[in-house]
Every structure is written in structure tokens, then in C-alpha cells.
C-alpha positions in Angstrom: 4.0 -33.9 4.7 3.0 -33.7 8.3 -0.1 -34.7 10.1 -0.4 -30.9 11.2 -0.1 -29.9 7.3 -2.5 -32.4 6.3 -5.2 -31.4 8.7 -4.2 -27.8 7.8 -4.9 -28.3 4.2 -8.2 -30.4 4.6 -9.9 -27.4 6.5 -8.9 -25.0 3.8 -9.9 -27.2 1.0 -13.3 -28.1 2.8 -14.2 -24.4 3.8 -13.2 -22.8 0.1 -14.6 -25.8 -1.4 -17.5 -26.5 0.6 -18.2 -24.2 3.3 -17.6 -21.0 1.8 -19.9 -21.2 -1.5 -22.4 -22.6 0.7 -23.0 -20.1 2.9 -22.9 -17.3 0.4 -25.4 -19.4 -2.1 -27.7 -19.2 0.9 -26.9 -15.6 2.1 -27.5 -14.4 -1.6 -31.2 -16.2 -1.0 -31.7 -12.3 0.5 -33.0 -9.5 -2.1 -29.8 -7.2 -2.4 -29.8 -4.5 0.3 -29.3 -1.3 -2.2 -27.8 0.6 1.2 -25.5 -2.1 2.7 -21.9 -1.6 2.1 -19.0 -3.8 3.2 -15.5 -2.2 3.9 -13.7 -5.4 4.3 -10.2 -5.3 6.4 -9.0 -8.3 5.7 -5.2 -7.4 7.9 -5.4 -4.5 9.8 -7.6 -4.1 12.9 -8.7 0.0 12.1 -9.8 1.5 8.8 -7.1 1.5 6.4 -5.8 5.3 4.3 -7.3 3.3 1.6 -10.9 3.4 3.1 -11.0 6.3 5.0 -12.1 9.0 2.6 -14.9 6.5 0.3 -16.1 5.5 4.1 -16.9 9.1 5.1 -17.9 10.6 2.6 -20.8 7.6 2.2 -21.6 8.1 5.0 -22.6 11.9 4.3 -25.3 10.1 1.7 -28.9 9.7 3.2 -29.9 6.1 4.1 -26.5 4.4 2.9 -25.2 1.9 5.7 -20.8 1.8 5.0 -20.3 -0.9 7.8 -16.4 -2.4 8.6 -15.9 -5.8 8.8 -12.2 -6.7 10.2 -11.8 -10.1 9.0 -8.3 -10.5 11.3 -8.6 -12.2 14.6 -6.7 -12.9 17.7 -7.7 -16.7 18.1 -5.2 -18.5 16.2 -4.8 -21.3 14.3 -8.0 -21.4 12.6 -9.5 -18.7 13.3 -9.5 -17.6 10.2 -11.5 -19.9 8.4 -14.7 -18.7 10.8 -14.3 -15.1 10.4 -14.2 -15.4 6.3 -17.0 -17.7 7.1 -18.9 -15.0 8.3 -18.0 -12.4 6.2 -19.1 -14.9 3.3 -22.8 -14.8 5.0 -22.6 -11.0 5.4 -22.3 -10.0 1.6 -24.8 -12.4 0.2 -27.3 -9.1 -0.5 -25.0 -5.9 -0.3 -24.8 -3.6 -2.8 -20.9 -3.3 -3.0 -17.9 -4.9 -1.3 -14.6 -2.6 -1.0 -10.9 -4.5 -0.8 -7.8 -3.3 -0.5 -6.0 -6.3 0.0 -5.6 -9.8 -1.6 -8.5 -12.0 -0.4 -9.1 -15.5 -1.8 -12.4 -15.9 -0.3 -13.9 -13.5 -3.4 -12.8 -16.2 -5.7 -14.6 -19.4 -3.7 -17.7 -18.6 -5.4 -19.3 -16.2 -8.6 -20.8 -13.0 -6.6 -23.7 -12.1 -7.7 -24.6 -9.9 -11.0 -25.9 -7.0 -8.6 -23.0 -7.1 -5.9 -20.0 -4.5 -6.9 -16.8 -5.8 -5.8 -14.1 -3.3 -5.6 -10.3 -3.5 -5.1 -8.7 0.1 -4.2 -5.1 -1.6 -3.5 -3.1 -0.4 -1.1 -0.3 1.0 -3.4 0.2 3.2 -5.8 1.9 2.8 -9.5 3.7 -0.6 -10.4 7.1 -1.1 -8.5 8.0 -4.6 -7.2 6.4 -7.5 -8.8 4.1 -9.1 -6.8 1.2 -11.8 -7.1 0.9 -13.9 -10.1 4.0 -11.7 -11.5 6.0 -13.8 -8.9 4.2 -16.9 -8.3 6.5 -20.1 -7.5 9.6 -17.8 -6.5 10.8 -18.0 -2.9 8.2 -15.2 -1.4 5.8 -16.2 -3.6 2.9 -18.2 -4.1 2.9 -21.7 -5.2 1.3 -21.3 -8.5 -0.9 -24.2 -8.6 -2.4 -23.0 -5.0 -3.5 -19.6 -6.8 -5.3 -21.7 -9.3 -6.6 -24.0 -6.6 -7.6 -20.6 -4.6 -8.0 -18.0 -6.6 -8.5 -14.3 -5.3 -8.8 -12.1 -8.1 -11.8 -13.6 -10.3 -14.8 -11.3 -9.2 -13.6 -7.7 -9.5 -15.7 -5.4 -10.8 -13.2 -2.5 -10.7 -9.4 -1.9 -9.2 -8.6 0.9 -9.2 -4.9 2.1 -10.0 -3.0 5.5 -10.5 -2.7 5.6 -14.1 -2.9 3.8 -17.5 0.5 3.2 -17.1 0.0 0.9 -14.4 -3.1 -0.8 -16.0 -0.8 -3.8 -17.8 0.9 -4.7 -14.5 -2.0 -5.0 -11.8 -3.5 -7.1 -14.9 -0.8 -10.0 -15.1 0.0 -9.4 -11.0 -4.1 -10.4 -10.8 -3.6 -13.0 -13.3 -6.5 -11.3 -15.5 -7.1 -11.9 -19.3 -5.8 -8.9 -21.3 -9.5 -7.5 -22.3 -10.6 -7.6 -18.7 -11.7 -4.1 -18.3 -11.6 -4.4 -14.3 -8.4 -2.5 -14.0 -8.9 1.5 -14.4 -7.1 4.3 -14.1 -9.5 6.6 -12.5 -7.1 7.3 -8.8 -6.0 6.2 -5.7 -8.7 7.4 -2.8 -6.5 8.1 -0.4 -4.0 10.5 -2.5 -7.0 12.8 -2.5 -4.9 13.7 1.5 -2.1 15.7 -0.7 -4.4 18.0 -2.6 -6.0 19.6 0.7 -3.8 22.5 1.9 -5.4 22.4 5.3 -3.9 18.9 5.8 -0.4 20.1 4.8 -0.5 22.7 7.7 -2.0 20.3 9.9 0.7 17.9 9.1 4.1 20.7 9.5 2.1 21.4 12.8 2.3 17.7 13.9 5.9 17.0 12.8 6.9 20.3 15.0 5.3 18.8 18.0 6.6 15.5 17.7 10.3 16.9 16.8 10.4 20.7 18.5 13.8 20.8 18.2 13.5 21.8 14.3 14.4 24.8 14.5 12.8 26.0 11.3 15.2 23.3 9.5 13.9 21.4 6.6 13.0 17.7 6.3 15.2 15.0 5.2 12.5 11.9 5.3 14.2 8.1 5.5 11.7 5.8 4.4 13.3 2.4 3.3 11.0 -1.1 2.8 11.7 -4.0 4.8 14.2 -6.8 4.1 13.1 -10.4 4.9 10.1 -11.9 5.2 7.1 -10.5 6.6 7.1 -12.3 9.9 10.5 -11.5 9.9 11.1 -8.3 8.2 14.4 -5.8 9.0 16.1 -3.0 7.9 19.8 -3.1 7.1 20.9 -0.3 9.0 23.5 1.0 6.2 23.0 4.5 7.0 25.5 6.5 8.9 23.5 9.4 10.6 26.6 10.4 12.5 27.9 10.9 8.9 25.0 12.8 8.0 24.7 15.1 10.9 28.0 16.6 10.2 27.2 17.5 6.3 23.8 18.2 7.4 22.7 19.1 10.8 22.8 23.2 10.5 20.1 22.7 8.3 17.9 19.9 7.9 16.6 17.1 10.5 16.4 13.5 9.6 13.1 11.9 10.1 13.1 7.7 10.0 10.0 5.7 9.2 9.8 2.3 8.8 7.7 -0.3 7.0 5.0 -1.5 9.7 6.4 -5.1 9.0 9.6 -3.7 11.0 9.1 -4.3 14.7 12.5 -3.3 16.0 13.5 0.4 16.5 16.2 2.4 14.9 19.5 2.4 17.0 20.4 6.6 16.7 23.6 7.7 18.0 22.7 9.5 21.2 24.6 12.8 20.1 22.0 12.6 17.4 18.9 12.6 19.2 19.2 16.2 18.2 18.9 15.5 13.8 17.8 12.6 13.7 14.1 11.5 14.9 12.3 7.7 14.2 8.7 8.6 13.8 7.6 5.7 12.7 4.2 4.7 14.5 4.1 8.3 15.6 2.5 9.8 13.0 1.1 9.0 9.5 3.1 8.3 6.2 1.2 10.9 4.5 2.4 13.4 7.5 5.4 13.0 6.7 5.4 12.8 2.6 3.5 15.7 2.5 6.0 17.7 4.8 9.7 16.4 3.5 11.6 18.6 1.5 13.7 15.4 0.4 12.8 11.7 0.7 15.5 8.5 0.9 14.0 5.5 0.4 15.1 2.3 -1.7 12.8 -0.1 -3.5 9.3 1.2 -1.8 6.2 2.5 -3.8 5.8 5.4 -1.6 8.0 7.7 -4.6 4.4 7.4 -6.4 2.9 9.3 -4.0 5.9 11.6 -3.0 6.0 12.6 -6.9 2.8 14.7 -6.6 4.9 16.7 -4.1 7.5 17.3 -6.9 10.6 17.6 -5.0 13.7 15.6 -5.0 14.3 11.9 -4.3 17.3 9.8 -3.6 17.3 6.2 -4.1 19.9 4.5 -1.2 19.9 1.0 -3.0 23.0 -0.7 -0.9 22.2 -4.1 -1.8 20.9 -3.4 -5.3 21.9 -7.2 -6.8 21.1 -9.4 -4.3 17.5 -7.3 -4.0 16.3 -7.4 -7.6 17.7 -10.6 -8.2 15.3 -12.1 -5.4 12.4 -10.3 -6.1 12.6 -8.5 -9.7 11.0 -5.2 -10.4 8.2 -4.4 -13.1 10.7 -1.5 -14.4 14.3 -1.5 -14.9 15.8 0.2 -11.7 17.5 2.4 -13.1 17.4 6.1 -14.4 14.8 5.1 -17.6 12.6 4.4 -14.3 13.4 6.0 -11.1 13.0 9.9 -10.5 16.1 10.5 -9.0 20.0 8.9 -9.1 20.9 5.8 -6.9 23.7 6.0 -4.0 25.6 2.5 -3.2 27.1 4.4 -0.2 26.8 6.8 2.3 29.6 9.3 0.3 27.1 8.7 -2.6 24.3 9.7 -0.2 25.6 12.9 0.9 26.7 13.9 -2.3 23.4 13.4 -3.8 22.2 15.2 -0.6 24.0 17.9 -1.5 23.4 18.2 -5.4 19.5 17.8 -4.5 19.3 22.1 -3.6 19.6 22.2 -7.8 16.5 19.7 -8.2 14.1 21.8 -10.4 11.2 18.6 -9.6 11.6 18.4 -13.2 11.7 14.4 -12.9 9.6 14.3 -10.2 7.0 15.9 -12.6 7.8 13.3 -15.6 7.6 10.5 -13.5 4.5 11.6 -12.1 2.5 12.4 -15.3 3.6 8.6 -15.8 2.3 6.6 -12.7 0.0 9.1 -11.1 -1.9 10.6 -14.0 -5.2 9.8 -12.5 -4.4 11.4 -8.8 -5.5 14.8 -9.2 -7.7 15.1 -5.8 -10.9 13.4 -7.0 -10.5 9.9 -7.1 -12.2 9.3 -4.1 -15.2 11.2 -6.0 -14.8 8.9 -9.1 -14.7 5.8 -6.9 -18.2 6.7 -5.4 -19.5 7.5 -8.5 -19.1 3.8 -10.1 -20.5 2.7 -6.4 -23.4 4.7 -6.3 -24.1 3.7 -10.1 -23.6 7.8 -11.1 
């Protein structure tokens, strides 16, 4: 091991071990503050889709005090260590602390009886197997460092999409089986699909980013990433030359990609016409909400595109290799997915083709199966167990 990892280690094992329960045994010192709560942003640098709708609508309540604290920082190294430091001496007396994120800081000391802590995830259903479900594998986490740092310990509810789903953010959290944490009662930010002003809103916004529509329909591209994080890429296996001559009369292609994905899709420039990348242009929900089909591969995004009910297409080119690395909480295949699988791009326009007959029929299955609890009042459920309702 190097001198760099050895240092790197000692200050993580002193600050979860030392620093960290320190400073919240003193901050907790502090009666609770029944109107102080912590939105904590532990990646992004903006409030997350998760937060958005529980943040406003607290802060409709009289005398409530929602406040966001964005743990990431620009200074490196260990930067880190001071800004959980600090966010370990802010939540010593609030009333309730809101995740959406894995944060091992929650499990460096026992909150407090009279401090909720509440998980909202930032996916919906139970696709790829993440956390605990994958410790020791190549992207996952050495298993004796989650025991060493544990994240998951203090939950007082997680909220997930449906009962379905309950078994899998259980073992992925590495929680006993009667741990009633895990609940089915909706995914805040779904509550965006049941508002018919935001689906005008959002065919509004795709017409000014693409105005060469035409009054065509929606073909959306979403694949995950491929890689690692810090690395993550898209295969570009899809032939939208191909696609623009089955297709083009009638429907546009829209492209987004995972935000792990820095570098831009290369479009034929005869294409600029069909196809449009939109990704950082516009929202994911935008662009669920307005597709009349959706392509995408291994990502959790068909949970939410199921409460459209319309047809999806699952472009799984590299099928082995992918669940052989990471391995899936459901078999991928038709028992699971609500839609057929093309290995190619013939299979792809095909499928295209056959998807006019789609009756949403699976769709509708599949979503009375992993999105139950995503009927438009979730986010009213979720302030409901805050406020003690």
C-alpha cells in the first residue's frame, strides 16, 4: 500500500471514527429545532427531482425552515471530510434529515430518537443490483469497508415505488428482513407525470428546442452509461442514418444521455434534421412525459416511463458481457421487461415498426408491479410521515 493510501485511510478512519460522532454528540447537546429541515445533497450542486416537490411544498407550511445543504465541494482531496464535518454539526437538533443518495456519514453515529432520517432514492423500482447486492464485485464495494463504514443503519423511512420493490432496497441496504424502514408509499418526484399542465409545458419545450418537428411524434433514446463513473460512455451501436430512412417522415429521434456521459453524440450531419441530442437541454421528465416510444437498455427510467403506458424497446447489444458484470435483480428477459429486446439495429426497426400495435397492455402490468405506490400523491404521503400527520 502506498504512503498516499495510508494517509488517505487514516483521515477517514479518524473523522468516521472520531471526528464525526464527536461533533454530532455535541451538536445534539441542542433541544431539537421542531422547524429545521435538512435537504442534504450529498453529489449534485442544485436541488435534486428527488427534493424539489417535498422542498416546496414545506415551504408553503408556516414557520418550517427546509434549508439545502450541498455537501460536494470544489477543494479536493480532502475536502470532503470537512464539509460532512459540518453537515454532522448542523443536524445535531433538526427535526428531519432528507437523502437521496448513499451517505456513510448517517451510519458514524446513532441519530437521535427525535431526528427523522429519510431516504427518497433517486430511482425508481428494482433494476440493477447495486449496494450490498453487489459488494466485493469489480464496481462494487469492498464488503468489509461497508461494515467498517456503514451508510444505511439510521433510516427511519425509504421510500420506494411499490411492495414489489420493498425486498430489494432491503438486502441492497443490507437491512434485517423485519426492518420496517423500507415502504411503499411513492416516489416524490413521479408526482411531475400526473399534472397535465406539465405535460403541455413540456411538448412546448421540446418544440422550441427541436422546431423542426413538424407535428412528428417522439422516438426518445435514453441508454445508461458503460464504464465506470469517472469514465462512463455510450457504445454508439445505433445507426440513425438507418433509422432516418424507416423513420424520418414520421417521427424525430431525441438522444439523452446518462449525466455520467461527458462526450456528445456524433449525428450524421444529414440527420441534424431527425435526430436531436438533448441531453443537458432539457429535463428527463420533459422528455418521458412527451415520447410516444422510448429505447433505452438496462436504465431504471422504464419505471417511470410505464405510468405513460406506451411502448418500450429494449436495445440490449451487449446483453452478456452487461449482466454478467453487473447482474440484475430480475431476469432480463420477457418475465421482467415491458417490451421485446433488439440485438441489432434490423431488430430495432422492426420492433419500431411493430410498436404502432402496442395496446400499453405491458406497460400497464408492469407498472401495477413496480409503481403501484406512484399515483400523484407521494410527495403528500412523504410530508405526512415528516410533519408527524
Amino acid at each position: 500500500m502506498s504512503i498516499k493510501s495510508i494517509i488517505k485511510n487514516a483521515a477517514k478512519f479518524t473523522a468516521f471514527k472520531i471526528v464525526y460522532p464527536t461533533v454530532y454528540s455535541i451538536s445534539r447537546l441542542r433541544r431539537v429545532d421542531k422547524n429545521k429541515i435538512i435537504f442534504a445533497e450529498i453529489r449534485g450542486d442544485k436541488l435534486s427531482d428527488n427534493f424539489k416537490l417535498i422542498y416546496e411544498r414545506l415551504k408553503e407550511v408556516p414557520d418550517l425552515q427546509p434549508t439545502v445543504f450541498f455537501a460536494r465541494n470544489n477543494i479536493g482531496g480532502f475536502g470532503y471530510l470537512w464539509r460532512y464535518a459540518k453537515l454532522a454539526a448542523m443536524i445535531g437538533n433538526a427535526r428531519c434529515v432528507l437523502l437521496n443518495e448513499t451517505c456513510n456519514l448517517f451510519g458514524a453515529f446513532r441519530l437521535r430518537e427525535d431526528t427523522k432520517l429519510i431516504q427518497t432514492w433517486h430511482a425508481c423500482g428494482a433494476f440493477k443490483k447495486w449496494g450490498r447486492s453487489v459488494a466485493d464485485l469489480s464496481f462494487g464495494e469492498n464488503a468489509i469497508e461497508m461494515d467498517r463504514y456503514p451508510a444505511h443503519t439510521n433510516y427511519s423511512l425509504c421510500t420506494v415505488s411499490s411492495p414489489e420493490c420493498v425486498w430489494a432496497y432491503r438486502e441492497a441496504f443490507g437491512l434485517e428482513l423485519d426492518d420496517h424502514a423500507v415502504q411503499p408509499i411513492g416516489v416524490s418526484r413521479t408526482d411531475f407525470y400526473f399534472d397535465d399542465d406539465n405535460k403541455q409545458i413540456a411538448k412546448e419545450e421540446i418544440r422550441r428546442l427541436c422546431p423542426e418537428t413538424g407535428g412528428r411524434k417522439i422516438i426518445l433514446y435514453a441508454p445508461t452509461f458503460r464504464g465506470d463513473a469517472d469514465k462512463a460512455y455510450i457504445p454508439q451501436k445505433l445507426d440513425i442514418t438507418k433509422l432516418k430512412e424507416n423513420f424520418g417522415g414520421e417521427y424525430i429521434l431525441v438522444i439523452k444521455q446518462h449525466g455520467f456521459v461527458k462526450k456528445g453524440w456524433d449525428i450524421p450531419p444529414d440527420c441534424k434534421d431527425f435526430a436531436f441530442e438533448l441531453s443537458g437541454k432539457t429535463s428527463i421528465e420533459n422528455l418521458l412525459i412527451t415520447a410516444d416510444i422510448c429505447i433505452t437498455d438496462y436504465s431504471s427510467l422504464i419505471f417511470e416511463f410505464s405510468l405513460m403506458e406506451k411502448p418500450m424497446i429494449f436495445y440490449a447489444f451487449d446483453l452478456e458481457d452487461y449482466y454478467d458484470s453487473r447482474g440484475f435483480y430480475y431476469s432480463y428477459d420477457r418475465t421482467f421487461l415491458p417490451g421485446e429486446i433488439a440485438r441489432d439495429n434490423d431488430d430495432l426497426i422492426e420492433l419500431i415498426k411493430s410498436a404502432e400495435n402496442d395496446s400499453g397492455e405491458k406497460a400497464r402490468a408492469f407498472r401495477d408491479r413496480f409503481m403501484s405506490a406512484c399515483d400523484g400523491k407521494s410527495t403528500e404521503r412523504i410530508i405526512n410521515f415528516i410533519l408527524d400527520r
